[in-house]
N, C-alpha and C positions, 0 to 999 in steps of 0.2 A: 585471500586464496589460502589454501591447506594442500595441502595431499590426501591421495589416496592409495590405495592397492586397489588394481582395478582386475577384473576376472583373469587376464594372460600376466598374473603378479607382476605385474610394471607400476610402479609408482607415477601421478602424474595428478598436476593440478586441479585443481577444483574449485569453485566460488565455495566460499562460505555457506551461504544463500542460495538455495535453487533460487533457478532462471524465475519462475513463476511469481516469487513472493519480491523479486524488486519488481518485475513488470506492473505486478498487480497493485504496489502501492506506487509506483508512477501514475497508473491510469487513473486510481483511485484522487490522487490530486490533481492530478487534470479536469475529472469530470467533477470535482466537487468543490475547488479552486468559489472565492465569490472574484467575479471580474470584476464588480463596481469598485473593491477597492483597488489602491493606486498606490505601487511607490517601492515595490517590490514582485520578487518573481517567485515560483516554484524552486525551493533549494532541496537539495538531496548530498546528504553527506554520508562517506563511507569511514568508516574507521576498520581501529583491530580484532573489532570483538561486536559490533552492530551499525548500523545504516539507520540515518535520520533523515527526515522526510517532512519538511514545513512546505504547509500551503495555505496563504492568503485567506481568511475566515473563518468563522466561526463554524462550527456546525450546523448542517442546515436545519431551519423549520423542528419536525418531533423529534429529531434523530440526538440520544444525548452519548455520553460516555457511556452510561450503565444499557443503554439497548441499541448502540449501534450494531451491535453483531446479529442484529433479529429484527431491526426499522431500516426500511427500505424507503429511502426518500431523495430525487432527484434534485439538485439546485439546478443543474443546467440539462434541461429533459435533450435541448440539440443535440449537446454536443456527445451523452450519452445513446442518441440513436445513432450518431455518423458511427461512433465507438460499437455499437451495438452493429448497423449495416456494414462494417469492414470485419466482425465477429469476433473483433477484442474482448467485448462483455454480452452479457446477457440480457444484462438489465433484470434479474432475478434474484438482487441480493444475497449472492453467492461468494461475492469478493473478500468480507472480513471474516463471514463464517471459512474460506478458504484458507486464507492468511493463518488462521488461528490452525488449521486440522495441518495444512504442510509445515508449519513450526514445531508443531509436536513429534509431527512423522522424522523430521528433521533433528531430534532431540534438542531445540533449541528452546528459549524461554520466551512464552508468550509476549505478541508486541505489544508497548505502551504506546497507548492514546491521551494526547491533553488536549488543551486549549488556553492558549492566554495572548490577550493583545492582541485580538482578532485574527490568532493566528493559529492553525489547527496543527498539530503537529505526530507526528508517529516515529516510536522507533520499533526498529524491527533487528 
């Protein structure tokens, strides 16, 4: 949290992070999570200065580092339609192209994506 000056100049809290860019890389490990593996959960950590975001697998199927922000590829099509029928997502591959445009609006620095140890990870 930071401060701000808000329009009636009153100082008052703020996330770091709009609302949007933690929801959307929650949902994003949610929906893209591999359930076959076992032995751990969805971790999200907050720090001073960025928020890390590990989810269980690899990247899925076409989708790599260098073109996930423009490869639209489902692991789990359900659970991305229950997500889609409640209108959390689109299912339009709009999420990381998103991530990337509210970070910048945000004057923050674009999120890193890896992967290692089957395990996909983001910080934002």
């Amino acid at each position: 949290m930071f401060s701000i000056l808000d329009d009636d100049r009153i100082f008052r809290s703020a996330p770091e992070y709009p609302e949007f860019l933690r929801f959307e890389g929650i949902i994003n490990a949610v929906t893209h999570r591999n359930y076959s593996l076992q032995g751990d959960h969805i971790r999200i950590l907050l720090f001073n200065d960025h928020m890390e975001i590990f989810s269980l697998g690899k990247l899925p199927n076409i989708v790599t580092l260098d073109n996930m922000k423009y490869t639209r590829y489902s692991r789990n099509p359900k659970i991305a339609r229950v997500l889609s029928d409640f209108g959390y997502v689109r299912e339009l591959n709009e999420g990381v192209k998103h991530i990337y445009s509210d970070m910048e609006e945000a004057f923050l620095k674009d999120p890193k994506y890896s992967e290692t140890n089957n395990v996909e990870y983001s910080a934002i």
